[in-house]
C-alpha positions in Angstrom: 52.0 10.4 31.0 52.6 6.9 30.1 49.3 5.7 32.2 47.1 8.4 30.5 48.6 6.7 27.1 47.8 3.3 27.7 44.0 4.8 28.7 43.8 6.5 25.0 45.1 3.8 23.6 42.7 1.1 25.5 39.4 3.7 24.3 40.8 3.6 20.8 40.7 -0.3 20.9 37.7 -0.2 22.3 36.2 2.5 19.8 37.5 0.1 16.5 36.4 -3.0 18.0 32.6 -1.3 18.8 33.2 0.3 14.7 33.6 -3.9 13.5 30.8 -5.1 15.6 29.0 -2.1 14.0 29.5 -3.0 10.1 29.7 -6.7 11.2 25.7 -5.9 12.6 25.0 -3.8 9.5 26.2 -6.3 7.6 24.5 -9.1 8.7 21.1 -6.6 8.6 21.8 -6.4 5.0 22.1 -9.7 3.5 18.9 -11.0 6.0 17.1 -8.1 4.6 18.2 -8.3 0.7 17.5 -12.5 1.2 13.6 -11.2 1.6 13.8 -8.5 -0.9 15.2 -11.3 -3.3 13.6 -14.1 -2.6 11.6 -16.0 -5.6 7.8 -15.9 -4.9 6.4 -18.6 -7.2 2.7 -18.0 -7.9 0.8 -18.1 -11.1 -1.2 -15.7 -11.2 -4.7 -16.3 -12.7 -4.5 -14.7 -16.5 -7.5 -11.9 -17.1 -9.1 -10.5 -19.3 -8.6 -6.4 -19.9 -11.1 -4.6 -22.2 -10.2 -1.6 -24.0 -13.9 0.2 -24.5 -13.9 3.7 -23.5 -16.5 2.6 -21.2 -14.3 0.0 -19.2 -11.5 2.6 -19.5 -13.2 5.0 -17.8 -14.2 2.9 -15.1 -10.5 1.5 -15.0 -9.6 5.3 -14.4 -12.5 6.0 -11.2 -11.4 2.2 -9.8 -7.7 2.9 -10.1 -8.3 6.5 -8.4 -10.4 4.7 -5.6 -7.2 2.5 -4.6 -4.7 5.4 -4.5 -3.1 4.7 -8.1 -2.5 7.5 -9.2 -2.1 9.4 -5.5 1.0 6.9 -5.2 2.5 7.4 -8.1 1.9 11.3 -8.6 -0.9 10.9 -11.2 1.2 8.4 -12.7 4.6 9.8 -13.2 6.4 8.7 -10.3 7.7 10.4 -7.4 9.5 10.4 -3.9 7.4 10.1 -1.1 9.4 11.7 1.4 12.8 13.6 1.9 15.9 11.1 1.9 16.2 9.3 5.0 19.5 7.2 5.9 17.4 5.5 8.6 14.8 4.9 6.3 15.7 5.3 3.0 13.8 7.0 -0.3 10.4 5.5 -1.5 9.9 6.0 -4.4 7.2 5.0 -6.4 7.7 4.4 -10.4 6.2 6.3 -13.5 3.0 3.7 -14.3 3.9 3.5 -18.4 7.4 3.3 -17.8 7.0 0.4 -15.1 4.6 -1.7 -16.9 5.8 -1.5 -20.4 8.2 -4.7 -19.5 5.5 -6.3 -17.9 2.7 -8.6 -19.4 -0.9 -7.9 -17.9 -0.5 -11.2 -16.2 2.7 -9.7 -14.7 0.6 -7.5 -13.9 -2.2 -9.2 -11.9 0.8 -10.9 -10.3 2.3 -7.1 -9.2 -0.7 -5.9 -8.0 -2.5 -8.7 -6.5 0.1 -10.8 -5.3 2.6 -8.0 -4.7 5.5 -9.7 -6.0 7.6 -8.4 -9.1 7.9 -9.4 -12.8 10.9 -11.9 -11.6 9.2 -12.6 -8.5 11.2 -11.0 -5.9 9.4 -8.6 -2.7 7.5 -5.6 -3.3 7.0 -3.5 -0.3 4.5 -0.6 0.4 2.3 -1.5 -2.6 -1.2 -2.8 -0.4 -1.8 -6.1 -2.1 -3.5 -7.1 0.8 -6.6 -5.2 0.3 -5.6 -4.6 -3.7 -5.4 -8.5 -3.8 -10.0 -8.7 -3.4 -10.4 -6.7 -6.7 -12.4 -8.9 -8.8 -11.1 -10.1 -12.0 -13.5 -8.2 -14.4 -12.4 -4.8 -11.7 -8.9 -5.4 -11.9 -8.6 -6.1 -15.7 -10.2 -2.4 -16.4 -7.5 -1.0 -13.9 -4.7 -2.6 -16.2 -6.8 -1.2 -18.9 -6.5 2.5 -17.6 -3.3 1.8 -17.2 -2.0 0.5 -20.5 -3.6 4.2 -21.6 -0.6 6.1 -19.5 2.2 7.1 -21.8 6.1 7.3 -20.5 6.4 11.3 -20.6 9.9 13.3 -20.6 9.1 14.6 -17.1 8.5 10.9 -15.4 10.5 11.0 -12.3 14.0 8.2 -13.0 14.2 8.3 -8.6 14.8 4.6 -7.6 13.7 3.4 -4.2 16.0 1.9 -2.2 15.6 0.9 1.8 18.2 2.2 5.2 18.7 0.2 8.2 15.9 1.0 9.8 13.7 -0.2 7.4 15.8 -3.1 6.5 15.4 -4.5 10.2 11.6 -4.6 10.0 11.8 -6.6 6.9 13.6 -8.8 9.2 11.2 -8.8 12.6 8.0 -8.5 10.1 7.3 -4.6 11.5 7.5 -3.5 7.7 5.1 -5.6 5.9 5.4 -7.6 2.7 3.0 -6.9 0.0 3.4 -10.9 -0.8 -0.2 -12.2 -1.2 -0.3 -15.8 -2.4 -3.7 -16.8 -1.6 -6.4 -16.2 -4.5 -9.2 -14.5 -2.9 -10.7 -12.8 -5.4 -13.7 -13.3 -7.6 -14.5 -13.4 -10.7 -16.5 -10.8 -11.1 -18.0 -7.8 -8.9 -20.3 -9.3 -5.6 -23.8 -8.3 -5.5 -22.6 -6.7 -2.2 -21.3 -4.2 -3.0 -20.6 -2.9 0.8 -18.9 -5.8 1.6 -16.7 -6.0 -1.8 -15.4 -2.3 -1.1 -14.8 -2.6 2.4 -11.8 -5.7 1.4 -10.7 -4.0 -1.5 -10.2 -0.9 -0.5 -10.9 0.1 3.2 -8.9 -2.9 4.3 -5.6 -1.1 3.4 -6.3 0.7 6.6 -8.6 -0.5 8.6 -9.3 -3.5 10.3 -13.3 -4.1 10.8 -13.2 -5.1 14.7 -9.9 -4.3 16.2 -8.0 -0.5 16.1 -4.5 -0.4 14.5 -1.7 2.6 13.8 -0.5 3.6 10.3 1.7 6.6 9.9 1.9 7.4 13.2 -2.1 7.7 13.2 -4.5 5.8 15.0 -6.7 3.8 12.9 -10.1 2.8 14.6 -11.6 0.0 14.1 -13.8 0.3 11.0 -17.3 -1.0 11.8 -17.7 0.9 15.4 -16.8 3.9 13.8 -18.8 4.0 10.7 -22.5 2.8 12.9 -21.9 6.0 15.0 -22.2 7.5 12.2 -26.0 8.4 10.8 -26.6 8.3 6.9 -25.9 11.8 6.2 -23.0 12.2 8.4 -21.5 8.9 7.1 -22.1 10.4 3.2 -20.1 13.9 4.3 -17.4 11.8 5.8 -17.0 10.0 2.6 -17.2 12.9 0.3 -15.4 15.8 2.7 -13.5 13.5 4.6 -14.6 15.6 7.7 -15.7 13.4 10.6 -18.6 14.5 12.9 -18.3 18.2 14.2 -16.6 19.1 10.9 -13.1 17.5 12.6 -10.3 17.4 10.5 -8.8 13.6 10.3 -5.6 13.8 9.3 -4.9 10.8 6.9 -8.3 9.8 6.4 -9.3 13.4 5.3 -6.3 13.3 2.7 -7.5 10.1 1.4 -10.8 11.0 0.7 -10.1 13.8 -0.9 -7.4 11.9 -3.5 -9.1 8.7 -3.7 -12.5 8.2 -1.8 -14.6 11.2 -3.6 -15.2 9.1 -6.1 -17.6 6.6 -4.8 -20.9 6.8 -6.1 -23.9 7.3 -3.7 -24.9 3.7 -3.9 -21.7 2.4 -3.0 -21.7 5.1 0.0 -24.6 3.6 1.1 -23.8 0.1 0.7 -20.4 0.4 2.1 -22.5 2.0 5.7 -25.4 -1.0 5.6 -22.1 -3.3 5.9 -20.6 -1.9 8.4 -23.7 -1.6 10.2 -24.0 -5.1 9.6 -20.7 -5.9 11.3 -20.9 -3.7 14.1 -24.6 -4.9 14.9 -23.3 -8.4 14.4 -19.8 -8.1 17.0 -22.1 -6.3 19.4 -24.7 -9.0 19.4 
């Protein structure tokens, strides 16, 4: 009896020391991650200038819609993505008004093209990499549409907050960093038009040349796939988001029917001639 004692007592050694290592680990996961989360991005955002014209507002609104503003962040009021994960934890995107009313618009250039918040610190999720090519005179009548949004009594309060899962790709780089700190966009909107929309808002997704995953989906690369496409087909995948054969795509279908539906015909068919372009030019 006494040797089967010593054996229980041995495993429960064992079983407290594993439990220290444990929240030693967890620990140590923590303050790497929260170092990231907090750490004090320094870049001075170029100031803007935002119209307020109905005109420009309007425009803000079909702009903001084309890069998933309002899809994000439930038409503006906020939200949780997904059901409460330990592993992962809640995102939760905020209520636009609400948000922005402490922020100055160039705190808000620095938010949504540089991803970084109002005191500088890691945003994650928000796509600043492709947000970040919205030209000036673009991105000031987004901020305009936005400044329209009024805090409303049912704007979700939830608070985002990030498990172990998700805190360990901060650390290895598997979850990316909306941290932009290269200025790369113009002034005002490129004659090509194609070529503009492609960075600014297919790039979230897509890379031009080389396949990639996002949500579990595979993400082709973007010029192959649209110059298998002819113009008419191209246009119904754009408008539908139903790929050739009337296929069902999953994400990209979902996407265009939130934010890609309202492209205008001759952005359609500028966005194609690029891609043409590209996959003419890789296959030469």
């Amino acid at each position: 009896m006494g040797g089967i004692g010593g054996i229980g007592r041995i495993i429960g050694r064992a079983l407290i020391g594993l439990a220290v290592v444990a929240l030693i680990a967890a620990g140590i996961v923590y303050l790497a991650s929260e170092r990231i989360i907090r750490a004090d991005h320094v870049i001075a955002a170029r100031p803007i200038a935002v119209p307020h014209d109905d005109a420009s507002v309007a425009e803000g609104a079909r702009l903001a819609t084309l890069v998933g503003c309002p899809s994000c962040h439930n038409g503006g009021k906020g939200g949780v993505w997904t059901p409460v994960d330990w592993k992962i934890g809640q995102i939760a995107p905020p209520a636009i008004a609400r948000k922005l009313a402490a922020y100055s618009d160039v705190d808000v250039v620095r938010l949504i093209r540089h991803g970084v918040k109002r005191d500088g610190s890691t945003l994650f999720v928000m796509p600043s990499w492709s947000e970040r090519y919205l030209a000036d005179d673009d991105l000031g009548r987004v901020i305009a549409w936005a400044r329209t949004l009024k805090p409303a009594a049912d704007d979700s309060r939830a608070e985002g907050w990030w498990g172990p899962q998700t805190r360990w790709g901060m650390i290895t780089g598997a979850e990316r960093q909306s941290v932009q700190k290269a200025l790369v966009a113009p002034h005002t909107r490129p004659a090509d038009g194609g070529a503009y929309l492609v960075r600014a808002v297919c790039s979230e997704c897509h890379a031009l040349h080389r396949e990639q995953g996002k949500e579990g989906q595979r993400v082709p690369a973007l010029a192959p796939a649209a110059a298998s496409y002819d113009d008419a087909a191209f246009a119904t995948l754009l408008r539908t988001g139903k790929g050739a054969g009337n296929r069902d795509l999953g994400l990209m279908t979902t996407i265009v029917k939130e934010n890609l539906h309202v492209l205008r015909d001759d952005e359609v068919t500028a966005i194609h001639r690029f891609l043409q372009r590209e996959a003419a030019r890789q296959g030469a």
